[in-house]
C-alpha positions in Angstrom: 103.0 83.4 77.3 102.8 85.5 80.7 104.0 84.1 83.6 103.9 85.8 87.1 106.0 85.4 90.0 105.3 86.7 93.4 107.1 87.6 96.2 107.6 89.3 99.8 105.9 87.6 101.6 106.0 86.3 105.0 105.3 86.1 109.2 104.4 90.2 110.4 103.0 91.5 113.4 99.5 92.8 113.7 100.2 96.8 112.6 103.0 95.6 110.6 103.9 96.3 106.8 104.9 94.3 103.8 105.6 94.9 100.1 104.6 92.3 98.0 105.7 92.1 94.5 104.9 90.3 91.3 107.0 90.2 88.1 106.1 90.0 85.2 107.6 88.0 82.4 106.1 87.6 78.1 104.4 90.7 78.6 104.6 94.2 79.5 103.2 95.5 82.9 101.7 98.3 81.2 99.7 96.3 78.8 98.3 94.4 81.4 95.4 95.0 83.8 96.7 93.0 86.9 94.6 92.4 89.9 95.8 90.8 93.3 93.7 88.2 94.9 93.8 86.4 98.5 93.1 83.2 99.8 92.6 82.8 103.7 92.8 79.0 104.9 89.3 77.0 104.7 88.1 80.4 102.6 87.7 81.1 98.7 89.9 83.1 97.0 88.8 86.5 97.3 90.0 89.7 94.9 92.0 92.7 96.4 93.2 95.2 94.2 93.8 95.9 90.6 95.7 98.3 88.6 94.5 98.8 84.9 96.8 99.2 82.1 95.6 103.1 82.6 97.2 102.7 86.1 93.8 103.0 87.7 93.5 101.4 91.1 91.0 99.9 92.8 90.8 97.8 96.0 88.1 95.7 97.9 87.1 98.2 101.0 88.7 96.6 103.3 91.6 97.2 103.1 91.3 100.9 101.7 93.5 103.1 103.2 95.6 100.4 104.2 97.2 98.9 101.4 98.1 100.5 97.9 98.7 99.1 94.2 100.7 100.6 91.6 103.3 99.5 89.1 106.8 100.3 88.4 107.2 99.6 84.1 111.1 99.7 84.4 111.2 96.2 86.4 107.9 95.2 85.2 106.6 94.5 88.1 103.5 95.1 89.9 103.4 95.8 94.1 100.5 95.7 96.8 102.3 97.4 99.5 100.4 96.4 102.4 100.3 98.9 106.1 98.7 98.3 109.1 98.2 94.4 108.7 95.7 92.6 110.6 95.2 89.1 111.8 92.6 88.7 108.8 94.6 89.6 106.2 96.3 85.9 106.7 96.5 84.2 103.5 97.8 83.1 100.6 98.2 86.5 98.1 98.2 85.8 94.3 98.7 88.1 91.0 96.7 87.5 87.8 96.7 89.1 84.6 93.7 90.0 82.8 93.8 89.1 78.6 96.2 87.1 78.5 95.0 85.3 81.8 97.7 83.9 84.0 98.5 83.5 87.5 101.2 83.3 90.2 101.8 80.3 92.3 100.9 82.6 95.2 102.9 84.2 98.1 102.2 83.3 102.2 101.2 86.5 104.4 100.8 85.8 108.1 100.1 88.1 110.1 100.0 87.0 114.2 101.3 88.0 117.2 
């Protein structure tokens, strides 16, 4: 059974930067497509990014050359480094995994001045 844990999160400045991450346990990273998703308060959960199990990224256009997704296999782990935060990208971030599906209990970004 996978389970996922997130973490990293936390209070930034607008222009800031975090790194969140989300480990992986009953699986392997690299067998897993994993996608990112986001929740901002009063909104539905929206996706982010994913990385396949071919490592090939994708993210939602707003935040393109802003944030980045990738993996690292040795701590099997998967990261959404996040630059140049805004007020908007408050919200709760969550991991999922794609066949098995399973979810993290989610990790709090705020971003405010």
């Amino acid at each position: 059974q996978v389970q996922l844990v997130e973490s990293g999160g936390g209070l930034v400045q607008p222009g800031g930067s975090l790194r969140l991450s989300c480990t992986v346990s009953g699986g392997r990273v690299n067998s897993l497509d994993m996608r990112w998703f986001r929740q901002a308060p009063g909104k539905e959960r929206e996706w982010v990014a994913s990385i396949t199990r071919t490592q090939l990224p994708f993210l939602i256009d707003s935040v393109k050359g802003r944030f980045t997704i990738s993996r690292d296999n040795a701590k099997n782990t998967v990261i959404l480094q996040m630059n140049r935060l805004r007020t908007e990208d408050t919200g709760v971030y969550f991991c999922a995994s794609v066949d098995p599906a399973a979810w993290g209990q989610g990790t709090q970004v705020t971003v405010s001045s």
